[in-house]
N, C-alpha and C positions, 0 to 999 in steps of 0.2 A: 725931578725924577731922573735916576742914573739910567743909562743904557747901558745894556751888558749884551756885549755880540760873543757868539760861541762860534765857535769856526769848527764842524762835523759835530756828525748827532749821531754817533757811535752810543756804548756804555756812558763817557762822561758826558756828552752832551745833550743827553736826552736826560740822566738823572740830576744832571744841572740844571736843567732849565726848567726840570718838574720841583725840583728842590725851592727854586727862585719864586718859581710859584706859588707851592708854601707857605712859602715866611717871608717873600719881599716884595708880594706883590703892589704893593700898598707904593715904595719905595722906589722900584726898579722897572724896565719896561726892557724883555729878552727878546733880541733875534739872534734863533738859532738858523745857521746857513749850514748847508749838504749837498752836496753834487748831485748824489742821489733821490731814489723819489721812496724809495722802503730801505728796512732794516731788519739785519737778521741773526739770529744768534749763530754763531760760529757753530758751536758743536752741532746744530739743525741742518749744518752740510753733508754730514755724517748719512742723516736719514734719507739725502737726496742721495747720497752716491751708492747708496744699497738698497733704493727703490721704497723705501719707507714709507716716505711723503714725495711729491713733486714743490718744483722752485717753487710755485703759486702757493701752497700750502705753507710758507715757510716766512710769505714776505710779509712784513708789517709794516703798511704805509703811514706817514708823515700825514699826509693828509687829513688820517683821524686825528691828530694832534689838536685838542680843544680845550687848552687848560688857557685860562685868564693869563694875560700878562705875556703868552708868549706867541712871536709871530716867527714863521718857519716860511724859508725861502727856500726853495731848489733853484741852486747856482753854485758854481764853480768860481771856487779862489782865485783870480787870476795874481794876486800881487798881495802881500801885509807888507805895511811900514809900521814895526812897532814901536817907534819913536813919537809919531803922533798919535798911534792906536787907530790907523786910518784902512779901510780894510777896501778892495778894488776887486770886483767878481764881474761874468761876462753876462749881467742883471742891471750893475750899477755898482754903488757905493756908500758906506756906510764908517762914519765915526763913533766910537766906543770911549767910554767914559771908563769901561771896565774892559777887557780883550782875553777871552776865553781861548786858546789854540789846542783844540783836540781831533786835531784831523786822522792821528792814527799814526800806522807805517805801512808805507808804499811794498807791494810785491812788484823787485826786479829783475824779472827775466832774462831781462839781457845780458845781466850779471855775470852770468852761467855761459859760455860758448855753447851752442846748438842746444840748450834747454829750449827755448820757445820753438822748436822746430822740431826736437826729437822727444819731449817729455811731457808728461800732466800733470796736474797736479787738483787737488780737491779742497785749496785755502781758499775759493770764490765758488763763489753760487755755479759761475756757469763753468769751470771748471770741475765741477762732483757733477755734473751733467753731461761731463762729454767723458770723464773717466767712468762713471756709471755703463755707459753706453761702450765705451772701450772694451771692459770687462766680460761687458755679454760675447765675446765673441772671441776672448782669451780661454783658449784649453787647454795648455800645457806651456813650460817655461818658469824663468828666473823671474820673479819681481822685486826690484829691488827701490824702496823706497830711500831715499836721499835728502839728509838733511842738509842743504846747500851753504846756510850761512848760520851763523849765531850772533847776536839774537834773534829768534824768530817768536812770534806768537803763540799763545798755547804749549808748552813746553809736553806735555803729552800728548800731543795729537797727530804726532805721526808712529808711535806705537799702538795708538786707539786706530789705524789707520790698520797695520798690521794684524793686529789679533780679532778684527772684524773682517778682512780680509780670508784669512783664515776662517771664519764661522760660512763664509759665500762660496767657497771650495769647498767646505765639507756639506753643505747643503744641495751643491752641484754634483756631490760622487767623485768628484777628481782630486779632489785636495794631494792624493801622492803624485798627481801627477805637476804637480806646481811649487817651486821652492820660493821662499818667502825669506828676503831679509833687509835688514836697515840698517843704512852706514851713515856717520854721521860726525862733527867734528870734537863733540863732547867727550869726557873719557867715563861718561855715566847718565843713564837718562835723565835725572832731576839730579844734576851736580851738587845740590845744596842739601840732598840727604841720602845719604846710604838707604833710610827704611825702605823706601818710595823708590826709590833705583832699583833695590834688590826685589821691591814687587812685580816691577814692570819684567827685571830679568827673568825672575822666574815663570809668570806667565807664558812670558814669548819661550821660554825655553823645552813649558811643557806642552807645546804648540807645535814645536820644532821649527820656530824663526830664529835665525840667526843675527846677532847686533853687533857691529863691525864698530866699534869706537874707536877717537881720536882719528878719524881720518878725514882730509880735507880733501871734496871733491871739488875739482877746478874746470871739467868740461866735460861735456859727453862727445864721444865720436859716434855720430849715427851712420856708419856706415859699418864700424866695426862691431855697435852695440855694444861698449864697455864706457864706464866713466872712467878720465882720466883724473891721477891723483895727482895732487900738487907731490908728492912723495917720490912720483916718478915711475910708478904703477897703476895700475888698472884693476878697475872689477865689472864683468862682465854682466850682463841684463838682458831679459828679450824683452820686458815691459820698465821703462824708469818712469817714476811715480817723486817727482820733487816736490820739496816745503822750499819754495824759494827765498831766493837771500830778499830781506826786510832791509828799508832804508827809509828815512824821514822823509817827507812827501818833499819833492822839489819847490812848489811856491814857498816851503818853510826854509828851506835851504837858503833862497835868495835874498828871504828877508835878513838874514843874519843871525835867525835866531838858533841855529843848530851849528854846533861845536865838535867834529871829530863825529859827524853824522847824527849826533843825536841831540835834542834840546837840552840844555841843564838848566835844572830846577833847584829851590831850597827843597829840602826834602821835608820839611815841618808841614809848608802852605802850598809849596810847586808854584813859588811865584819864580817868574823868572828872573832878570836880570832887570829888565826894561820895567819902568814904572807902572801898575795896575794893569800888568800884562803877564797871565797865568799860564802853565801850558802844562796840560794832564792826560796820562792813559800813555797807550805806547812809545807815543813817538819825543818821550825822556828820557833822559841818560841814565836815569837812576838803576841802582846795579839790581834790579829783581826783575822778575819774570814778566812778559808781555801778555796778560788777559784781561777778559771785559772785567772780571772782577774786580782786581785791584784797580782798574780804570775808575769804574763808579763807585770803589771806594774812596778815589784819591776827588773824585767831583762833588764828594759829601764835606771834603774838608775843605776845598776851595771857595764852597757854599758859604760853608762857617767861618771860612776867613773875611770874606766880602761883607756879611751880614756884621763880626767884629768889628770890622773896620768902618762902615757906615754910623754903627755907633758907638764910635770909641774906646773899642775896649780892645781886648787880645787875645787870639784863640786860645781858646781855655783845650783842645783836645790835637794833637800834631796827626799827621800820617805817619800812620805804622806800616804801611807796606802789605797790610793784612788779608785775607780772603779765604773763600774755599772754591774749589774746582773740583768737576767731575770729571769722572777719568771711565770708560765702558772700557770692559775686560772680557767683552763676546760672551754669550749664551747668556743673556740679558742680566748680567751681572756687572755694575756702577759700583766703583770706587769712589773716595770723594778725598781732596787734597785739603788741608786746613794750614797754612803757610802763615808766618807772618814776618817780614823781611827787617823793620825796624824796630821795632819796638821789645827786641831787647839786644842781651851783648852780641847776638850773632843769629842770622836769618833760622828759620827754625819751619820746619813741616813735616807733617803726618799724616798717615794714611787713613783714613774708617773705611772699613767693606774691605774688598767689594759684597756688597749683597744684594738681591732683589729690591729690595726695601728701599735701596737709595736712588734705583730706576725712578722710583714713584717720587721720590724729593726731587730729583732730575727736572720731573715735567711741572712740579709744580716750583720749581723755581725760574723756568720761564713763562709761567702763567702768573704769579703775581708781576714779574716787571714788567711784562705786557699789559698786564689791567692798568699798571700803576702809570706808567708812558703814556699810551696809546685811549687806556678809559676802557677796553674791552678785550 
């Protein structure tokens, strides 16, 4: 029987290991490892930082994890050598027949001069818990969200950030007294399509948020309350609200296996360089956007690659790069993004909605990968 170690149980690593379960249980025997001890979808931060749900309400432990064939460790990576597929956590240690690496991408603070001292941010559970609480007791002032590095995760979600922001000031009676805007280094929200750019501008625009592109924020001075621009200029804030700069996790960095900050993969299978050693979901080079989706889509083909490869044959289906994602445009109206990055001559996405109707798809698309994961 093969051993398949997955490194994070994010999007790929839990639909990898439920996948494995499936169809190789017979064949294969999965530990998946996670530092963590629950799991939660990204956009469910959203609901914490606007008092929706609380963290508890949001978390989905590992613990229920009860599918045959798959054994779950909370531990921390301390060390990969992908040469031997030898993997070294502060638990013990584990040899891989097959070597999974979906740990993600790291948010670096530090990155940013005075971000971790002067800014918040709502990309972590407990960061939508401390700006939630921030908020309550902001009355008047600039907010100006900052999109620190590119690539970052979720490509909409710091204008979902803005225009929900907006719905919690007009709910408050103050909204004139509060200006809203987002700078950031792209020269358009979803770069890969004008439709979906020009929906998010126009939103924010009949909102009256303002969207500062192409600008590269290099520091905050928190004494002055302005971020400084690599440009050689300034924009002023009383509240800064960061998507911090994303970088490959550091035990992936040591092993060797990220190139120019980020892993390269074949784009077909996302195998990597090193032999029967895969690396899927964010923390790839590959040129498309960072979400769970495309994550667990690209953990359905690495499925198919491993199950081909056991018995010799060749994947019959590549990765396209493909998904959809939702996008909330306040006053409970869900847009939904339908992308697909490879699979033809040139990356391609569209919009549907927003309408009411795709709220209700929204919930139920994290109620079946919850059932489907988790069993409940």
């Amino acid at each position: 029987m093969k051993h398949v170690v997955i490194l994070g149980a994010g999007f790929a690593g839990l639909e990898l290991a439920t996948r494995l379960s499936e169809t190789l249980v017979d064949e294969v025997h999965t530990t998946l490892i996670d530092q963590n001890d629950s799991f939660s979808f990204g956009f469910s931060k959203l609901d914490v930082l606007f008092g929706r749900k609380s963290a508890s309400d949001i978390l989905l432990h590992y613990d229920d994890i009860s599918r045959e064939g798959i054994e779950f460790r909370r531990e921390r990576v301390t060390a990969i050598d992908p040469e031997s597929r030898h993997v070294t956590t502060d638990g013990g240690s584990y040899d891989a027949d097959i070597l999974v690496v979906a740990l993600g991408a790291d948010y670096d603070r530090a990155a940013t001069p005075g971000f971790a001292e002067g800014g918040i941010e709502y990309y972590s559970v407990a960061g939508a818990e401390r700006m939630r609480d921030v908020l309550a007791d902001f009355d008047s002032g600039t907010i100006l969200i900052g999109i620190l590095g590119h690539p970052y995760k979720c490509p909409p979600a710091p204008f979902e950030g803005a225009l929900l922001l907006h719905d919690h000031f007009v709910e408050r009676g103050i909204r004139d007294a509060v200006e809203i805007r987002v700078a950031g280094p792209m020269a358009a929200p979803v770069p890969i399509t004008q439709e979906v750019s020009q929906s998010i501008l126009d939103a924010l625009t009949e909102r009256g948020i303002e969207y500062m592109p192409n600008q590269q924020l290099a520091a905050l001075d928190t004494e002055a309350n302005e971020v400084q621009l690599a440009s050689g200029g300034s924009i002023p804030y009383d509240l800064f609200v960061g998507i911090p700069v994303h970088r490959a996790p550091e035990v992936v960095e040591r092993a060797g296996l990220a190139v120019n900050g980020w892993v390269p993969v074949e784009k077909t299978n996302l195998a990597t360089r090193f032999p029967d050693v895969y690396a899927v979901g964010d923390l790839t080079a590959l040129p498309m956007a960072k979400a769970g989706v495309f994550a667990e889509a690209g953990a359905r083909v690495v499925a198919d690659d491993i199950t081909a490869r056991l018995y010799g044959e060749q994947l019959e289906r590549p990765y396209e790069g493909a998904g959809t994602c939702y996008l909330e445009f306040g006053d409970g109206m869900v847009g939904m993004v339908e992308a697909n990055f490879f699979g033809g001559p040139k990356p391609t996405a569209r919009l549907v909605g927003p309408s009411r109707e795709l709220a209700a798809d929204k919930v139920e698309f994290a109620s079946t990968r919850r059932e489907r994961w988790f069993g409940s």
